[in-house]
C-alpha positions as CSV (number, residue, x, y, z in Angstrom):
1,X,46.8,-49.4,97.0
2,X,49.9,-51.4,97.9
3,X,52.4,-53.3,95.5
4,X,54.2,-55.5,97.9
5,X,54.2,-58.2,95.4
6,X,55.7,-55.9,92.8
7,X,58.1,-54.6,94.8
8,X,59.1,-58.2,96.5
9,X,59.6,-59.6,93.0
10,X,61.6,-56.8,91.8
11,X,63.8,-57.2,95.6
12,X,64.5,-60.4,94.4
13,X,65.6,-59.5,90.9
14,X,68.1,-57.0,92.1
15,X,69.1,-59.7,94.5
16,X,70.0,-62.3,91.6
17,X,71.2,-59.7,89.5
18,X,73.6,-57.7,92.0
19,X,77.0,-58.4,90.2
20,X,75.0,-57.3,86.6
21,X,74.3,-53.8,85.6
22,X,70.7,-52.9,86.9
23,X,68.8,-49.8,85.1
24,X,65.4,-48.3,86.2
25,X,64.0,-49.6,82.9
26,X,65.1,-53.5,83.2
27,X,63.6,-54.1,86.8
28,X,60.6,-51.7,85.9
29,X,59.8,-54.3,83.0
30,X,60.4,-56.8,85.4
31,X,57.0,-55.7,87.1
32,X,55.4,-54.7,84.5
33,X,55.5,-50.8,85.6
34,X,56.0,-48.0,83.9
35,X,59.8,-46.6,84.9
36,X,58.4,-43.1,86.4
37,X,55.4,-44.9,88.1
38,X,58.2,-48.3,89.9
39,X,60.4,-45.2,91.2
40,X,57.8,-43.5,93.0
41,X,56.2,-46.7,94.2
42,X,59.9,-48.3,95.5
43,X,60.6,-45.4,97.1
44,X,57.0,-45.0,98.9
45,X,57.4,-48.2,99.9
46,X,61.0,-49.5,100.9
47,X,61.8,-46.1,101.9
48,X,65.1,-45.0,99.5
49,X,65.5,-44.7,95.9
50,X,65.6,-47.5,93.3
51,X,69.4,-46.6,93.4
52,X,70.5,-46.2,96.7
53,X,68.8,-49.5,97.6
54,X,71.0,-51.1,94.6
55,X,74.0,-49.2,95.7
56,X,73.5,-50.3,99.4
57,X,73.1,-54.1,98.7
58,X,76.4,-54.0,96.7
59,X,78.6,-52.2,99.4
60,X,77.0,-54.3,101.8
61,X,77.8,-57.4,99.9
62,X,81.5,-56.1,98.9
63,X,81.3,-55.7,102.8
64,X,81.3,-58.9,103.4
65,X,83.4,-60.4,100.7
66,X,86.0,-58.0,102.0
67,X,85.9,-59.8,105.4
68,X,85.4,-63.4,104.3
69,X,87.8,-63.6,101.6
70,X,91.4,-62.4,100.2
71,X,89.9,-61.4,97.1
72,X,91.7,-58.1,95.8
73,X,90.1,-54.9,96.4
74,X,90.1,-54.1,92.5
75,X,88.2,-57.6,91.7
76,X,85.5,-56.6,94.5
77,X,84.9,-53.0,93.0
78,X,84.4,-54.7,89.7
79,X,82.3,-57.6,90.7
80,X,79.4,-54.9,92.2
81,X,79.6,-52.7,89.1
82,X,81.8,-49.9,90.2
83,X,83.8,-48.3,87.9
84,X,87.5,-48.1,89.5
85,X,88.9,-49.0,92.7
86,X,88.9,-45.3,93.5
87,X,85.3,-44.5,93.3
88,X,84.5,-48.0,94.8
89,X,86.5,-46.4,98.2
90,X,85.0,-43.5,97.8
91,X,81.4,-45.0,97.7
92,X,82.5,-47.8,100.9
93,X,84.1,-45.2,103.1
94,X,81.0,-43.0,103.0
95,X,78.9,-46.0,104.4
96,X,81.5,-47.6,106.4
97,X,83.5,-45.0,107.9
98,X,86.7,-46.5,106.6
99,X,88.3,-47.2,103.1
100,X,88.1,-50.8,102.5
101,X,91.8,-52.0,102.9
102,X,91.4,-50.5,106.5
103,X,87.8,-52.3,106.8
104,X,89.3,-55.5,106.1
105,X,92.2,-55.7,108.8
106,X,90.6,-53.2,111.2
107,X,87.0,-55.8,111.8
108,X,88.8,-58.7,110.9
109,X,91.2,-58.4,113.9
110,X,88.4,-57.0,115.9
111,X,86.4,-60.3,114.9
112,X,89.2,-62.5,115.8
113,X,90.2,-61.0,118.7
114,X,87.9,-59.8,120.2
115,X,84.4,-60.4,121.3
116,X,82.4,-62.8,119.2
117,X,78.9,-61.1,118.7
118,X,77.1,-63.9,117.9
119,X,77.9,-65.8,121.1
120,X,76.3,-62.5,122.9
121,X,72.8,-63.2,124.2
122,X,71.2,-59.6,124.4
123,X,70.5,-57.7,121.5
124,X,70.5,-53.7,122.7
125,X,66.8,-52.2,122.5
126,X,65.2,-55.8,122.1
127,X,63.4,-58.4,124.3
128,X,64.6,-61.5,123.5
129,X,61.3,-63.9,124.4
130,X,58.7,-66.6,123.0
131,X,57.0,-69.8,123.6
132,X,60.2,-71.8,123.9
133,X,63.4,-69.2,123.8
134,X,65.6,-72.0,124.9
135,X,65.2,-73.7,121.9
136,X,66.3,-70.9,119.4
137,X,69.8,-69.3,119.5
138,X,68.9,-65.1,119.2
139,X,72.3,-62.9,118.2
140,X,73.6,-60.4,116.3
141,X,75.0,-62.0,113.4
142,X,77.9,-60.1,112.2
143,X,78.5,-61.9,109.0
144,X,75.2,-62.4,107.2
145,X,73.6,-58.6,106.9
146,X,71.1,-56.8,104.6
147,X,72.8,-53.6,104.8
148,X,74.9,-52.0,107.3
149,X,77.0,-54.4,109.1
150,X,75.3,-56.7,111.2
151,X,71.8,-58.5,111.6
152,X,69.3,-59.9,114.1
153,X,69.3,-63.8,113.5
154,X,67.1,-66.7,115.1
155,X,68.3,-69.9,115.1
156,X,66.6,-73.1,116.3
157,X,68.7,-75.4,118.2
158,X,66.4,-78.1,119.0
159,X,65.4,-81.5,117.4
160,X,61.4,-81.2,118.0
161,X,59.1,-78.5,118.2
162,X,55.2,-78.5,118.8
163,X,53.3,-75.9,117.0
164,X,53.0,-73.9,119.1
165,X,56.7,-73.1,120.1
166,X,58.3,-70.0,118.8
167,X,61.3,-67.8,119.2
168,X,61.0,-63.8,118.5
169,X,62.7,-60.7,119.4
170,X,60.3,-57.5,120.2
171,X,60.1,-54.1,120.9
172,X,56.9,-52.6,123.2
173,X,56.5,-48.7,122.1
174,X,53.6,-46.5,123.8
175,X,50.9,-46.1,121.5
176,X,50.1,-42.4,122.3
177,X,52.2,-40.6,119.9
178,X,50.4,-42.9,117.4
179,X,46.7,-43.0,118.2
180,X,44.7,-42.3,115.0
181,X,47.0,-43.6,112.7
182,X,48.1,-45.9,110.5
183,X,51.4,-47.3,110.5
184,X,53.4,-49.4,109.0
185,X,56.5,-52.3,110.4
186,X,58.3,-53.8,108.6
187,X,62.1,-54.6,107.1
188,X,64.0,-57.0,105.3
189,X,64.3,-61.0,106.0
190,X,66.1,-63.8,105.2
191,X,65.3,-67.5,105.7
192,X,67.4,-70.9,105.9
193,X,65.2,-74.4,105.7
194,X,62.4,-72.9,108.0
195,X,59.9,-75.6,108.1
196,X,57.5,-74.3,110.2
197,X,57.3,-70.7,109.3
198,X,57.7,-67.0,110.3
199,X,57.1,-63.6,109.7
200,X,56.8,-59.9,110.9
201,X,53.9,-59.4,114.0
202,X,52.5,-56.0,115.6
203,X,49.9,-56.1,118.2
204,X,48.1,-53.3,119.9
205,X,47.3,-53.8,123.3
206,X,44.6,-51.8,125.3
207,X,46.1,-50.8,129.2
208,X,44.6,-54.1,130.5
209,X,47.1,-55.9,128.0
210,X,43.9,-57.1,126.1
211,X,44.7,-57.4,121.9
212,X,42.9,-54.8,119.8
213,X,44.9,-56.0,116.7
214,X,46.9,-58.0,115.3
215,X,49.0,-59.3,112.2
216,X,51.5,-61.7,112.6
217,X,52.1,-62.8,108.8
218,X,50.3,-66.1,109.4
219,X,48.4,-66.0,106.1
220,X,51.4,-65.1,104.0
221,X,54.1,-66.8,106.3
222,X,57.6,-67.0,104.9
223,X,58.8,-70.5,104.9
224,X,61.6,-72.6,103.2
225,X,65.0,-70.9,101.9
226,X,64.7,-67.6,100.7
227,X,66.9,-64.5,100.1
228,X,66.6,-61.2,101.7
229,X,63.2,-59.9,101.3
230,X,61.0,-56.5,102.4
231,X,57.9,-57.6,104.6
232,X,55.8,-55.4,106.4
233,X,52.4,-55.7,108.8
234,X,50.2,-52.6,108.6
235,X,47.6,-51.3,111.3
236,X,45.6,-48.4,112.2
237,X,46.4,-47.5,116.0
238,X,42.7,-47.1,117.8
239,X,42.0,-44.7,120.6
240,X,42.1,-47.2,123.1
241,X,45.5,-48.2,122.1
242,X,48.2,-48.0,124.6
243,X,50.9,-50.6,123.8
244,X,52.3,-51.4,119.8
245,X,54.2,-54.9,119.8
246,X,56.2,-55.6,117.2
247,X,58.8,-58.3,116.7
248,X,59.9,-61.2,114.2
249,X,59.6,-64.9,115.1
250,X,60.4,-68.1,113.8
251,X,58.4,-71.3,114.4
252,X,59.7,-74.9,114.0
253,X,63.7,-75.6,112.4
254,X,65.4,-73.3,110.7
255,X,67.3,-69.6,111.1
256,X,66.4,-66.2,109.8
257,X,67.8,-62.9,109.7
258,X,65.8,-60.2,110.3
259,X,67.6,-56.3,109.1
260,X,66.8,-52.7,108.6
261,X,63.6,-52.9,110.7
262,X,61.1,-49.4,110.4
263,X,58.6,-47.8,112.0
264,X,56.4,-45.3,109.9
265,X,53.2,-43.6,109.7
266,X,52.0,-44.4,106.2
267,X,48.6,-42.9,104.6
268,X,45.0,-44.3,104.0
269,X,45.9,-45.6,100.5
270,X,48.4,-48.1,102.1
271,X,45.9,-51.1,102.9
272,X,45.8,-52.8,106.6
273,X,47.0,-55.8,106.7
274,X,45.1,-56.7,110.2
275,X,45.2,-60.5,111.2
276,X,41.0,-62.2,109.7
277,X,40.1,-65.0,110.7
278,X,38.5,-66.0,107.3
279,X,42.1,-65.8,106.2
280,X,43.6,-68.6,108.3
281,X,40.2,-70.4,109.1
282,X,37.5,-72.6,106.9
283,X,34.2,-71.0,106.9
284,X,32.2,-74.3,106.7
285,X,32.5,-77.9,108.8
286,X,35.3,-79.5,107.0
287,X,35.2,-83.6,106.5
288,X,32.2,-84.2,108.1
289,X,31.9,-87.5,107.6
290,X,35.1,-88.3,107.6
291,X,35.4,-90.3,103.9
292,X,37.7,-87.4,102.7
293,X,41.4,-88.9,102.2
């Protein structure tokens, strides 16, 4: 059994909530969970604790205040719930290598004068591809993040699209460390005014490059203006496997930001989530005689 739905509507929660105190017991409610059973299932599913994931989102957001604004260091700690300055640094130079006074003037000269990362065209372990890659602007965005200090982002640049034109960034991973089991991609997205859609995909290919599987979010696309959410696609690798695809892509107008991606064997319980057609397609002649307005 999965909870994504659960666990999405408690993401956003903490998201709206991130500069108000958060306990175990307020976003279990939120859910409708019991406290002991939402710990077990957050952390099975998003992969940390209820806490570190809370504690993360603020230092990544204090991150970025810290870089976009001259608001004082003291204001920031108390904005993201930290009790002093002092154990606000401590917490920040344990993810970021560098107290946060240092943080601020060290990447913002680096920023500045340096190289800027989101005019960079490559993003290192990624193939940067699609339908119509010329129309989408694909960086590292070093300002809009989940967590850590940077993010993948897709941007379309282009006044019309056809439906069928797409920008993604992928990885290809051999399939025979995997063969047999069931595993899970996903991570944490963000959209701006998509009007087409997007989503998470993984595709196994056989060694002829023919599709086994395949889930590419189509029947639970993200679309619209959202904040940053955890998506995954789930699929059990077959014996003929040989190739696992996975990526992000973005269809039509609009930018997303794509973060904290993962890779992970997950057991039987955790339902496939394998593309069917009687998901996406009618099972009966539709309009047939055309009076239907």
């Amino acid at each position: 059994m999965t909870h994504i739905q659960e666990i999405q509507a408690a993401l956003d929660y903490i998201e709206m909530n991130l500069h108000e105190e958060l306990t175990l017991d307020e976003i279990s409610k939120v859910v409708g969970f019991s406290k002991f059973y939402f710990h077990r299932i957050f952390k099975k599913e998003v992969g940390i604790s209820l806490y570190d994931y809370v504690r993360k989102r603020r230092l990544t957001k204090a991150a970025s205040v810290l870089l976009n604004t001259n608001t004082s260091i003291l204001d920031i700690a108390l904005t993201y719930r930290f009790e002093s300055q002092e154990s606000f640094t401590r917490a920040f130079k344990s993810v970021y290598q560098l107290p946060p006074g240092r943080y601020r003037t060290a990447i913002k000269d680096l920023i500045i004068g340096g190289i800027n990362m989101n005019k960079q065209n490559k993003i290192k372990g990624w193939i940067i591809t699609g339908t119509a890659p010329e129309k989408y602007q694909i960086s590292i965005d070093n300002k809009i993040y989940h967590m850590g200090s940077k993010a993948a982002t897709i941007c379309s640049v282009a006044d019309e699209f056809s439906t069928e034109e797409y920008g993604t960034i992928m990885q290809q991973i051999s399939a025979k460390n995997f063969v047999g089991k069931r595993m899970r991609f996903s991570g944490f997205v963000k959209t701006q005014e998509v009007e087409g859609w997007c989503g998470l995909w993984m595709r196994i290919d056989n060694a002829l490059s023919v599709t086994l599987k395949l889930d590419n979010m189509q029947s639970r696309a993200i679309t619209g203006t959202t904040e940053w959410n955890y998506y995954s696609c789930v699929l059990d690798i077959p014996e003929n496997g040989a190739i696992i695809n996975i990526g992000v892509l973005l269809t039509g107008k609009g930018q997303i930001w794509f973060d904290n991606a993962d890779f992970q064997e997950v057991d039987h319980n955790t339902p496939t989530t394998e593309f069917v057609s009687e998901e996406v397609f009618p099972d009966h002649l539709l309009n047939s005689s055309f009076e239907e307005v």
